[in-house]
KOLPANU-327816 format. One record per atom (N, C-alpha, C, O, CB): residue in three letters; z, x, y. Coordinates in pm, whole numbers, padded with zeros to 5 digits, always signed. Glycine has a CB too. Example, Ala and Ser with C-alpha at 12.3 -4.5 7.8 and 13.67 -1.06 7.14 Angstrom:
ALA+00780+01319-00569/ALA+00780+01230-00450/ALA+00780+01320-00330/ALA+00846+01424-00332/ALA+00905+01131-00447/SER+00708+01285-00225/SER+00714+01367-00106/SER+00787+01290+00003/SER+00804+01341+00114/SER+00572+01408-00060/
This chain:
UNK+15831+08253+09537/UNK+15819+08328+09661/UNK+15911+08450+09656/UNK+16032+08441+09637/UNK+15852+08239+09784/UNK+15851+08553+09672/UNK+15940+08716+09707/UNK+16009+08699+09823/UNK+15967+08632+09917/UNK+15838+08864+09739/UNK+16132+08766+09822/UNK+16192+08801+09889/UNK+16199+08910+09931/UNK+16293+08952+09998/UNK+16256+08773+09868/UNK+16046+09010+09880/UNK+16080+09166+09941/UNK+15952+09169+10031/UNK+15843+09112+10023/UNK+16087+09316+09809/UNK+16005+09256+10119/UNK+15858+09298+10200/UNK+15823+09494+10224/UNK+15902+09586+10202/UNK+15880+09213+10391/UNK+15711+09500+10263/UNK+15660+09618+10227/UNK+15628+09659+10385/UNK+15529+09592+10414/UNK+15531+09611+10111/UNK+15670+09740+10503/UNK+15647+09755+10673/UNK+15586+09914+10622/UNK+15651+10017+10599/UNK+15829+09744+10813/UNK+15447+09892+10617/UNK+15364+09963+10647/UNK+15368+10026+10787/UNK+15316+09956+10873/UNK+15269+09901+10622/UNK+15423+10156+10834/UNK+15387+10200+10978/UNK+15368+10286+11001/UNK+15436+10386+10975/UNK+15442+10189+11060/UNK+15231+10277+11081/UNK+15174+10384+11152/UNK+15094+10466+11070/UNK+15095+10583+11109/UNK+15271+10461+11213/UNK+15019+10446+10962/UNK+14914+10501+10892/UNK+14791+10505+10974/UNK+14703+10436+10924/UNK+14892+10430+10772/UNK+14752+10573+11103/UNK+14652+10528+11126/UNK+14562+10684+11190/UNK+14613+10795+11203/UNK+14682+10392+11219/UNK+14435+10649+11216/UNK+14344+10767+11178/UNK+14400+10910+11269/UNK+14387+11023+11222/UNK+14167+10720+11221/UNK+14449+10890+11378/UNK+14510+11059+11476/UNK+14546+11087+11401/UNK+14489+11192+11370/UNK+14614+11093+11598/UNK+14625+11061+11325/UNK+14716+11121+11219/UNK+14647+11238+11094/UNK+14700+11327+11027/UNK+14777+10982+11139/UNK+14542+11197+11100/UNK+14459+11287+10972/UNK+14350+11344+11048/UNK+14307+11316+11160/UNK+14389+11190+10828/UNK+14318+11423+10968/UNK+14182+11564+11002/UNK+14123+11504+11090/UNK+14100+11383+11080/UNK+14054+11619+10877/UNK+14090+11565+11180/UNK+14044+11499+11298/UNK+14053+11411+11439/UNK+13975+11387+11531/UNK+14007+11465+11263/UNK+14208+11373+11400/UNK+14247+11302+11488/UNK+14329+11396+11629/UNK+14324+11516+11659/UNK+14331+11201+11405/UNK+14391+11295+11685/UNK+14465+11391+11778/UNK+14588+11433+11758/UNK+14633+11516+11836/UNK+14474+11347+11893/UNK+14652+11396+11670/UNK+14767+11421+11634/UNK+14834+11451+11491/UNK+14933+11395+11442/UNK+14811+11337+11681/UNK+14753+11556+11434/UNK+14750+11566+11243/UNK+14897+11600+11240/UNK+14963+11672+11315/UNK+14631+11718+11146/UNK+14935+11525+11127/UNK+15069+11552+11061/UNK+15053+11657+10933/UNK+14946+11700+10890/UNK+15133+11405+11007/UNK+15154+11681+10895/UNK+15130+11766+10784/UNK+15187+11706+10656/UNK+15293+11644+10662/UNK+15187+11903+10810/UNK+15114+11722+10524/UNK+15131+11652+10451/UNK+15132+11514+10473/UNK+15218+11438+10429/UNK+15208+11689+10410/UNK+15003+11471+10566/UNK+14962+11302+10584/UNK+14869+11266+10482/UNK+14868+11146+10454/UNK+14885+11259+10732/UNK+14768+11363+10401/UNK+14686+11308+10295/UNK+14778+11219+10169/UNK+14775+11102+10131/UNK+14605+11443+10230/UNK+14876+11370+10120/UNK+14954+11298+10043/UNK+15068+11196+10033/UNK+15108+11140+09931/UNK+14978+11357+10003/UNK+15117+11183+10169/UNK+15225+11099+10162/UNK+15143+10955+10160/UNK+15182+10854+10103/UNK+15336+11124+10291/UNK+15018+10969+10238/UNK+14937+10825+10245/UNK+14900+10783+10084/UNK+14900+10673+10029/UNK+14774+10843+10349/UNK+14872+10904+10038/UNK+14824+10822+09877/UNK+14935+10752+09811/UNK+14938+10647+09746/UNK+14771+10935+09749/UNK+15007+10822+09837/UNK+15196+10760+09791/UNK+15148+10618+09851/UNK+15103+10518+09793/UNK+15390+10856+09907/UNK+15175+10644+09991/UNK+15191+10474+10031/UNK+15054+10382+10019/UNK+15033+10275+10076/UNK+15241+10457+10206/UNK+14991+10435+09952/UNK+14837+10352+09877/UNK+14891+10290+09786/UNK+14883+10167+09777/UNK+14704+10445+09801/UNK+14967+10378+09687/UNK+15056+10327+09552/UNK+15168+10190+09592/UNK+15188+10080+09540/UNK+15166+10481+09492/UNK+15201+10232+09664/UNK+15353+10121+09704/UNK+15255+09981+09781/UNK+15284+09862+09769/UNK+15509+10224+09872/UNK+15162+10025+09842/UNK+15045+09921+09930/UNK+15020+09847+09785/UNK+15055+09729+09777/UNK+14867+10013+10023/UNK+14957+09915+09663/UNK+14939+09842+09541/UNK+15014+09761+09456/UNK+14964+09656+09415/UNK+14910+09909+09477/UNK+15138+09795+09420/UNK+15206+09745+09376/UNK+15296+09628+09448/UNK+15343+09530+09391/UNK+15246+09830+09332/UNK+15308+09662+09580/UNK+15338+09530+09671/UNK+15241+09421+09642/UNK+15283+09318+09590/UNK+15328+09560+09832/UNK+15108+09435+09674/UNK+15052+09372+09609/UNK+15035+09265+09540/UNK+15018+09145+09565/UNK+15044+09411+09579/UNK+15049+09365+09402/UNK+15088+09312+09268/UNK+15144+09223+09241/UNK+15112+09125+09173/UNK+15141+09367+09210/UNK+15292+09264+09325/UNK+15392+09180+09288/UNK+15387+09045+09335/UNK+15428+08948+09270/UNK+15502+09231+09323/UNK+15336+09041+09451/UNK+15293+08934+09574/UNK+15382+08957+09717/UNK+15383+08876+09810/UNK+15325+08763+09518/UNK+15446+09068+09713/UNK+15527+09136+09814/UNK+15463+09064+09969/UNK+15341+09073+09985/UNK+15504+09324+09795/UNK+15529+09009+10058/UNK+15484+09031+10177/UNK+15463+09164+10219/UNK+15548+09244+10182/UNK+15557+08975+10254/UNK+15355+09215+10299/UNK+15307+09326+10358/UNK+15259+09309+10495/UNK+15175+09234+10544/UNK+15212+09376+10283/UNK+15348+09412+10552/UNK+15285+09405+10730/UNK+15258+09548+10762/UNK+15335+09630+10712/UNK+15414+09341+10868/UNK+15147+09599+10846/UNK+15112+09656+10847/UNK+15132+09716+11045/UNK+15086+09659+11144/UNK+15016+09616+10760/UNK+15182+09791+11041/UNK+15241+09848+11164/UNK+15120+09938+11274/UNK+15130+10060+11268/UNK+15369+09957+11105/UNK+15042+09895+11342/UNK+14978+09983+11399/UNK+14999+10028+11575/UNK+14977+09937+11655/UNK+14855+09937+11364/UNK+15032+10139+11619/UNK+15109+10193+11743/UNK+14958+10191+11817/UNK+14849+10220+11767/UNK+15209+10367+11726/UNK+14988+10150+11947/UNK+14859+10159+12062/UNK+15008+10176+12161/UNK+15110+10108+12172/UNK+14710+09980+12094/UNK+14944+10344+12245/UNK+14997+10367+12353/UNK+15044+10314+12507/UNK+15095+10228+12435/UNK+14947+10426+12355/UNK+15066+10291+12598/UNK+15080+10206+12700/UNK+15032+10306+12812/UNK+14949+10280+12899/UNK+15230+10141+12712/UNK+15095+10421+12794/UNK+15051+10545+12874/UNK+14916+10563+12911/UNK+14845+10583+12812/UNK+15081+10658+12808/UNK+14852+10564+13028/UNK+14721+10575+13030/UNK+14619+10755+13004/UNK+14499+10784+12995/UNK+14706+10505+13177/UNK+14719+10818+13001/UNK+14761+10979+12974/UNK+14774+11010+12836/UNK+14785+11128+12803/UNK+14904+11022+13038/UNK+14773+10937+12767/UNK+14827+10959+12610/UNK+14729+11034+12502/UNK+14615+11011+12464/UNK+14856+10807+12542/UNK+14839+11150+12466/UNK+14797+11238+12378/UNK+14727+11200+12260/UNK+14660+11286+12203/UNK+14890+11301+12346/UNK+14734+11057+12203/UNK+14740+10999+12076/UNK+14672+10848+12067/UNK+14606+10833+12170/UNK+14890+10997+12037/UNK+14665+10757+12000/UNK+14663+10617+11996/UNK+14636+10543+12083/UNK+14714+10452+12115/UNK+14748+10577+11966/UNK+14544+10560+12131/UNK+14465+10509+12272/UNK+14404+10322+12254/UNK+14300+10296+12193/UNK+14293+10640+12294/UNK+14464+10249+12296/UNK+14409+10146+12267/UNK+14257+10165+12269/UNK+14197+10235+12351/UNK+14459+10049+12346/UNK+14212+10108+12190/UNK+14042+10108+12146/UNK+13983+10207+12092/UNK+13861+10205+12080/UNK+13952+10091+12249/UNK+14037+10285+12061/UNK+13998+10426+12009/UNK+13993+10424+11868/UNK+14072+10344+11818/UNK+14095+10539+12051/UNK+13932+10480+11799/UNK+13923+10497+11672/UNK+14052+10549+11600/UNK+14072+10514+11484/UNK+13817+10579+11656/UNK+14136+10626+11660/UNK+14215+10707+11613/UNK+14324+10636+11633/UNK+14431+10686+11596/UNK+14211+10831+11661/UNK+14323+10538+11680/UNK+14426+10424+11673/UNK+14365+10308+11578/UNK+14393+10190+11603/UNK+14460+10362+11831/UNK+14301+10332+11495/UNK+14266+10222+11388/UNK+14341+10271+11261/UNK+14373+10390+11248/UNK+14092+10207+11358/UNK+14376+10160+11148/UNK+14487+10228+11041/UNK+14357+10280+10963/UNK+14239+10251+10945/UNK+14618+10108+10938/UNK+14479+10401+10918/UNK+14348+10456+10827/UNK+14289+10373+10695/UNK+14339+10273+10644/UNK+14392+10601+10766/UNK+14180+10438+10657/UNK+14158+10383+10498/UNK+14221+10343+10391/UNK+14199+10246+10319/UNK+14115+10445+10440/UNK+14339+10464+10385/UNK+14412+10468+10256/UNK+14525+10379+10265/UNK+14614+10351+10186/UNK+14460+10607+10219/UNK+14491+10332+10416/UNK+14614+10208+10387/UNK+14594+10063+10471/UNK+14685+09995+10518/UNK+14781+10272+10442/UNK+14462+10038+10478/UNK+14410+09948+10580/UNK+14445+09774+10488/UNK+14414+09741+10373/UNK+14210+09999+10616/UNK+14502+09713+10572/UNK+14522+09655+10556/UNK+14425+09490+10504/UNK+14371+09443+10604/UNK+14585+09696+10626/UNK+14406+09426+10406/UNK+14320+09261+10312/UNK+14361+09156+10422/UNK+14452+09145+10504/UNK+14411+09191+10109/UNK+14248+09083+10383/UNK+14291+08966+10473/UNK+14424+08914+10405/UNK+14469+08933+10293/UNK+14170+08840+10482/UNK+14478+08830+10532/UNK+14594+08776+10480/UNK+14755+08864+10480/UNK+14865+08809+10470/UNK+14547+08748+10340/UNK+14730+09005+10494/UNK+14778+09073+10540/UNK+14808+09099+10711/UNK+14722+09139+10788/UNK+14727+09138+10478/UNK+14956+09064+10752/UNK+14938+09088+10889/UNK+14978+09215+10989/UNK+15090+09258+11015/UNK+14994+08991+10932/UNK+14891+09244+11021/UNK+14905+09393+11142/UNK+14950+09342+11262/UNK+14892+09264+11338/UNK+14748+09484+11189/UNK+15080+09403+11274/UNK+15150+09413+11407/UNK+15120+09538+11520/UNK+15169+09651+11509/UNK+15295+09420+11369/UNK+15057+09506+11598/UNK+15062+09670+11740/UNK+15220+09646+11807/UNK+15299+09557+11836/UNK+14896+09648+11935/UNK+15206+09776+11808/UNK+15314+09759+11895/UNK+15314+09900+11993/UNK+15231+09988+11972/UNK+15456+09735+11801/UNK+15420+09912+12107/UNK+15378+09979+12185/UNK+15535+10076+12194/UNK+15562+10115+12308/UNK+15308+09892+12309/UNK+15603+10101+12120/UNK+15697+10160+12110/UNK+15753+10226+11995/UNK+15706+10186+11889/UNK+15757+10098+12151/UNK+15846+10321+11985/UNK+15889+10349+11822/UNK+15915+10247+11723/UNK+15853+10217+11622/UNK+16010+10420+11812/UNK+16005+10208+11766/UNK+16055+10033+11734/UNK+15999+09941+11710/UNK+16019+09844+11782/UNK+16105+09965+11812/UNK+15895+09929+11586/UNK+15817+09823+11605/UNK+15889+09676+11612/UNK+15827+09580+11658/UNK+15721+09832+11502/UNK+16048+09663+11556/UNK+16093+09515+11644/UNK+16081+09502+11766/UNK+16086+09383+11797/UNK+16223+09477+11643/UNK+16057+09610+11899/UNK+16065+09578+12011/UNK+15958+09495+12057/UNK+15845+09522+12017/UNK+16080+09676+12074/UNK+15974+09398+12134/UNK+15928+09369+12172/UNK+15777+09282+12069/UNK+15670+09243+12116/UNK+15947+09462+12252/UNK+15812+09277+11963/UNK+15651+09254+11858/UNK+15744+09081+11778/UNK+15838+09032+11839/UNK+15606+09467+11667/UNK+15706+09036+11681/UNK+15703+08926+11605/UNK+15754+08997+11459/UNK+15781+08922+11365/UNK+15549+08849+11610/UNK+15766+09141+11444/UNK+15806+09165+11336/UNK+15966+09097+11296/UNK+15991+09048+11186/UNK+15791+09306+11335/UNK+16030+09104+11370/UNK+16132+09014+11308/UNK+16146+08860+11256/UNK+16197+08812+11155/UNK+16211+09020+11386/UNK+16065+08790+11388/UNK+16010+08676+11323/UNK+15954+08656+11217/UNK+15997+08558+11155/UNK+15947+08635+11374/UNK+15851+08725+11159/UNK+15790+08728+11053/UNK+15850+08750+10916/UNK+15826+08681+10816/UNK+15713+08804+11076/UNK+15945+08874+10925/UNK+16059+08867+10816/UNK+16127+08755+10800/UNK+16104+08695+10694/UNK+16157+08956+10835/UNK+16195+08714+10864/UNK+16269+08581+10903/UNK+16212+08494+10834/UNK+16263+08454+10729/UNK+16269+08535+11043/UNK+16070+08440+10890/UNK+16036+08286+10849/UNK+15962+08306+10674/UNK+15939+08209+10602/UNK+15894+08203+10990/UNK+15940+08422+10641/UNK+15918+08430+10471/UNK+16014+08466+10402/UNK+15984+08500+10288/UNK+15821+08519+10420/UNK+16215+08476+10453/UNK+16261+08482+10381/UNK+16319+08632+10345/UNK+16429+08647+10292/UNK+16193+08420+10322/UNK+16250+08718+10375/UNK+16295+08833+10337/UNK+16413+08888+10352/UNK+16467+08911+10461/UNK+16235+08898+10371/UNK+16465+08916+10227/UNK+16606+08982+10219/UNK+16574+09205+10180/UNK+16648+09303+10174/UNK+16708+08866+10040/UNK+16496+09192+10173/UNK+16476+09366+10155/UNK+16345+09422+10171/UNK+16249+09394+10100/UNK+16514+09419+10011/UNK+16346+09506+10270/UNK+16246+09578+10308/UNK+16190+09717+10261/UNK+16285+09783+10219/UNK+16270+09584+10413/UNK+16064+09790+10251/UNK+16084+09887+10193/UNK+15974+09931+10295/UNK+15895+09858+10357/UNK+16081+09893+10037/UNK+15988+10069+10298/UNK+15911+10156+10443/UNK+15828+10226+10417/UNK+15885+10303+10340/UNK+15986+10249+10530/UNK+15682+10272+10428/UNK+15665+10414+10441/UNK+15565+10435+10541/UNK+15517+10334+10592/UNK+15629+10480+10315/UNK+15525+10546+10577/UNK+15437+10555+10695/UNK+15493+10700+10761/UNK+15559+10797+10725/UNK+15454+10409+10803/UNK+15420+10648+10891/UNK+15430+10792+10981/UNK+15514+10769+11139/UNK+15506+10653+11181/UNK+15245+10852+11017/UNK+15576+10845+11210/UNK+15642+10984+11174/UNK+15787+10947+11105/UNK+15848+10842+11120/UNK+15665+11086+11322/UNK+15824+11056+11029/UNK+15944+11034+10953/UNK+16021+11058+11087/UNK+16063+10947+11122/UNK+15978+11136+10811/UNK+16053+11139+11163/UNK+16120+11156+11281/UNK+16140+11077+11429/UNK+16196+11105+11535/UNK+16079+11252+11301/UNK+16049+10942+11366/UNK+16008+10900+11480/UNK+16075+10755+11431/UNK+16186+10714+11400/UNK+15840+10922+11520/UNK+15903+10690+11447/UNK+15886+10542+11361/UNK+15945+10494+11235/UNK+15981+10378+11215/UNK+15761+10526+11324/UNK+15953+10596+11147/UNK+16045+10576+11054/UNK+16154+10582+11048/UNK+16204+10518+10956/UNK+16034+10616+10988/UNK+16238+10651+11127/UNK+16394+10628+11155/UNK+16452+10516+11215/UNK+16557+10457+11187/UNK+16441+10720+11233/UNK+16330+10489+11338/UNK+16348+10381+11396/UNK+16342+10269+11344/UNK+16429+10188+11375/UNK+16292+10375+11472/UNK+16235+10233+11249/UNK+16251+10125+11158/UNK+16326+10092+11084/UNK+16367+09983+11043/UNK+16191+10115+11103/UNK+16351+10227+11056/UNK+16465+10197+10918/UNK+16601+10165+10996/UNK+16656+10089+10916/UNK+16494+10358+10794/UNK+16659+10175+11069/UNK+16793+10222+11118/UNK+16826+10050+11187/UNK+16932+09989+11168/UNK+16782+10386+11253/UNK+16692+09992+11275/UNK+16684+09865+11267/UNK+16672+09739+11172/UNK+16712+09624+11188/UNK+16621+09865+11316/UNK+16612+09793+11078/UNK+16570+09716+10943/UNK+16743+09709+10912/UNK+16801+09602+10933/UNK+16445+09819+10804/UNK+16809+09813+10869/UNK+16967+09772+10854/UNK+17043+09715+10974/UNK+17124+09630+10936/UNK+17048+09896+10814/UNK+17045+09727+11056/UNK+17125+09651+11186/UNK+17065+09490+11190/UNK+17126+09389+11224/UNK+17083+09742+11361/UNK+16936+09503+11146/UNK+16911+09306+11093/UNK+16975+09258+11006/UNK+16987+09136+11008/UNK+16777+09253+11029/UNK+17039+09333+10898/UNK+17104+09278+10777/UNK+16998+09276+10676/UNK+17007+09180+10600/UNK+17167+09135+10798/UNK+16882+09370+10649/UNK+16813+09381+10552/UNK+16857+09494+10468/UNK+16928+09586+10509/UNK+16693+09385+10591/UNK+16803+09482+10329/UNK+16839+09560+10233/UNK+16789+09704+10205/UNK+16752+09721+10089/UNK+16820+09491+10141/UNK+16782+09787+10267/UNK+16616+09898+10316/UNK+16643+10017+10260/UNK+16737+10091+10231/UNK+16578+09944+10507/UNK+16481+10004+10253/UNK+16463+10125+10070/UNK+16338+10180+10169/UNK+16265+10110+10239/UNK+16392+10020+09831/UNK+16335+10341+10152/UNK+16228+10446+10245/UNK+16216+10505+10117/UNK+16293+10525+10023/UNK+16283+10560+10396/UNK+16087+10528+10144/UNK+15977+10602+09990/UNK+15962+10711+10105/UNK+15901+10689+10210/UNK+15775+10497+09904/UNK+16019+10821+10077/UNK+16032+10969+10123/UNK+15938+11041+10119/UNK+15907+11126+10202/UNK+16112+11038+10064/UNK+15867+11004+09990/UNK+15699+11103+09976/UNK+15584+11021+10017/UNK+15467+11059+10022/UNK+15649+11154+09800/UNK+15637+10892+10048/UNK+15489+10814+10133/UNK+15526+10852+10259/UNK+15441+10796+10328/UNK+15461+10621+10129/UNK+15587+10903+10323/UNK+15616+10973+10491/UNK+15595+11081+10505/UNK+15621+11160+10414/UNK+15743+10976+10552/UNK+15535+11127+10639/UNK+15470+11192+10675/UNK+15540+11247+10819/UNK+15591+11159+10889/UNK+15352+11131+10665/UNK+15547+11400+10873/UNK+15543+11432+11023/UNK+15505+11583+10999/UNK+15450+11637+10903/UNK+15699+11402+11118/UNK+15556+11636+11124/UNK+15505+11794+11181/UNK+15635+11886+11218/UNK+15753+11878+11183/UNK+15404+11779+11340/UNK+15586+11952+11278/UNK+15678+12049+11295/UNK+15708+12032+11436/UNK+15627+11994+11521/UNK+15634+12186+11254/UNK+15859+12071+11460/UNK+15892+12017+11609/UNK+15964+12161+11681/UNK+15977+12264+11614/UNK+16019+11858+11604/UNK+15989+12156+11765/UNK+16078+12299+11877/UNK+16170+12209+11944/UNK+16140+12098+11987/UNK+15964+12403+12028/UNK+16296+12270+11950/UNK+16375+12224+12082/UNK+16453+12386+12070/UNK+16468+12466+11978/UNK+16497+12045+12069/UNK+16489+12383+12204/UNK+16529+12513+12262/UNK+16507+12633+12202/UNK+16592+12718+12171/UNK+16651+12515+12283/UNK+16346+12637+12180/UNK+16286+12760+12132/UNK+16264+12832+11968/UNK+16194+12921+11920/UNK+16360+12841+12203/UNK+16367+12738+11918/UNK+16376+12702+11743/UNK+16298+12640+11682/UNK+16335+12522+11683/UNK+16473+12633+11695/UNK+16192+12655+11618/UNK+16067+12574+11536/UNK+16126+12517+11422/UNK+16177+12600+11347/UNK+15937+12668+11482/UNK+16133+12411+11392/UNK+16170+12355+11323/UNK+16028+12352+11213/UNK+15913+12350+11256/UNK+16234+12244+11390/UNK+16054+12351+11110/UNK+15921+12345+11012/UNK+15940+12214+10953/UNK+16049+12181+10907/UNK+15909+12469+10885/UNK+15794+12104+10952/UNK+15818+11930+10914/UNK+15910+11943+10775/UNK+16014+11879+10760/UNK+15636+11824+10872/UNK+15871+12010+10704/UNK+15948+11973+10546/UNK+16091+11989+10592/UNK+16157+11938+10501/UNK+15910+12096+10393/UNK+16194+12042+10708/UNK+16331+12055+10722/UNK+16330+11921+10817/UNK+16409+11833+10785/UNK+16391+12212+10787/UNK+16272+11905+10896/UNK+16236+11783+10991/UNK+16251+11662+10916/UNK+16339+11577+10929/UNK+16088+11787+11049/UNK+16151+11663+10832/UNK+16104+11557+10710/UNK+16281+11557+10644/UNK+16342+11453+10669/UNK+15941+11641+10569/UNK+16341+11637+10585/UNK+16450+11648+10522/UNK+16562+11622+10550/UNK+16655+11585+10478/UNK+16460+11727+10494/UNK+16555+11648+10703/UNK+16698+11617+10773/UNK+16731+11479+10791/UNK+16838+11418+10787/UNK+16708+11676+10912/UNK+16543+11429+10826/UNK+16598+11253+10886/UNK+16576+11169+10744/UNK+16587+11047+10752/UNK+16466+11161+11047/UNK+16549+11220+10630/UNK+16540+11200+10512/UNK+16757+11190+10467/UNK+16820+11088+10440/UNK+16418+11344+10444/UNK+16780+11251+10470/UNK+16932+11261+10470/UNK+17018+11185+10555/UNK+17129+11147+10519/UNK+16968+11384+10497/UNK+16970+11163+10666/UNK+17052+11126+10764/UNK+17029+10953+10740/UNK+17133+10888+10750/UNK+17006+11200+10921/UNK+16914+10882+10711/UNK+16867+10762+10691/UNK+16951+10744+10500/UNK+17020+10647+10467/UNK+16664+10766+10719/UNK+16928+10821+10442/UNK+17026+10772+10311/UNK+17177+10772+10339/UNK+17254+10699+10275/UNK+17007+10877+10179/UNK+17213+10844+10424/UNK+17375+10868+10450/UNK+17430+10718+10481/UNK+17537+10693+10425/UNK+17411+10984+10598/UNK+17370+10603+10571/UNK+17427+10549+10596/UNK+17332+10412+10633/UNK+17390+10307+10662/UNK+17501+10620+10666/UNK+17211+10417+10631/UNK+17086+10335+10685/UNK+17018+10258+10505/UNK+17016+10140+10470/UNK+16942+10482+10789/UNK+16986+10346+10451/UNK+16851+10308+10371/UNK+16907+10362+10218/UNK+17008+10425+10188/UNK+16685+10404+10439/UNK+16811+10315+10149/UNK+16785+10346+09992/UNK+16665+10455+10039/UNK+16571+10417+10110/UNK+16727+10188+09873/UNK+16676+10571+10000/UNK+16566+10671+10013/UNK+16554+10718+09852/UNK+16643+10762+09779/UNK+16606+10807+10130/UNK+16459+10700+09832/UNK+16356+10742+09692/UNK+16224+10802+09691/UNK+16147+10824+09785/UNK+16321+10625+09618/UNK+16212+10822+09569/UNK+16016+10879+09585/UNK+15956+10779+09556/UNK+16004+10665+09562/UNK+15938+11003+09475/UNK+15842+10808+09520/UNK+15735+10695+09481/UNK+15714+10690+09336/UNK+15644+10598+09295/UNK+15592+10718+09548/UNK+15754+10758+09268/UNK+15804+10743+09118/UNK+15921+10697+09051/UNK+15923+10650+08937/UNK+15804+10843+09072/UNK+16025+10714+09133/UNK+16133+10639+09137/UNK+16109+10476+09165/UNK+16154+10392+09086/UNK+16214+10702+09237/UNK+16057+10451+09249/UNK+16055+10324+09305/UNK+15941+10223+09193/UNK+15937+10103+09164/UNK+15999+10346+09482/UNK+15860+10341+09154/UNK+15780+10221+09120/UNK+15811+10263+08935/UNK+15753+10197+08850/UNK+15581+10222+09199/UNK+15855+10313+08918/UNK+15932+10334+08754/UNK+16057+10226+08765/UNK+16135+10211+08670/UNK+16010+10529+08720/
């Protein structure tokens, strides 16, 4: 039995061409996390698969029942594989994801998904405050470009900053060649 697990989050269709909420650089970071989806796999990795449904009845994005709240293709989850919704950044809040780590044992987690600024900080930053061992694949993540007080932030500095800030003191941050070399 493994002791590693693989928290798939938030791969799901808004996110790509067409949806309501396209990220940039979501084609490629998803093929990344196709690769890490595979080799988890492989290995016999536990894999959970993170999918966000809004609570807001107003919501820009992830509408319960909506298509664009289904995970996408490139990372949809086999039977036997379990998908957690959840309704917050945090997918421990309030969900069974901790339980689930817990009762298979897992001592190290590894992340990728969507938004790096968001869901992925949040995961990760919790994943260490559980006492897990947590490794973020940097090029399987994905976000956009953000503004606060009139300054556009462009995703690749966005992407970079919380990329830095999660290795400083949270996570193992690597690529997807690293990780799987």
């Amino acid at each position: 039995m493994t002791t590693k697990a693989l928290i798939v989050v938030d791969i799901q269709n808004d996110y790509f061409s067409g949806g309501k909420w396209v990220l940039n650089d979501v084609n490629a970071a998803a093929d990344n996390a196709a690769r890490i989806i595979a080799a988890a796999r492989n290995n016999g990795d536990t894999i959970i698969h993170i999918r966000h449904e809004t609570l807001a009845p107003d919501a820009p994005f992830f509408v319960p029942g909506s298509n664009g709240s289904q995970l996408h293709p490139k990372a949809k989850n086999i039977p036997g594989e379990l998908v957690i919704v959840k309704h917050y950044m945090n997918p421990y809040r309030e969900t069974e994801l901790l339980h689930a780590l817990q009762s298979k044992g897992v001592e190290c987690v590894t992340i990728v998904g969507n938004m790096s600024h968001m869901c992925i900080d949040a995961v990760t930053r919790a994943s260490d405050d559980f006492g897990f061992k947590t490794t973020v694949i940097h090029d399987a993540c994905a976000t956009h470009d953000l503004e606060f007080n009139g300054v556009k932030v462009p995703s690749t500095q966005v992407h970079a900053a919380f990329m830095a800030a999660l290795r400083f003191g949270y996570a193992s941050v690597v690529s997807t060649e690293e990780f799987l070399g």
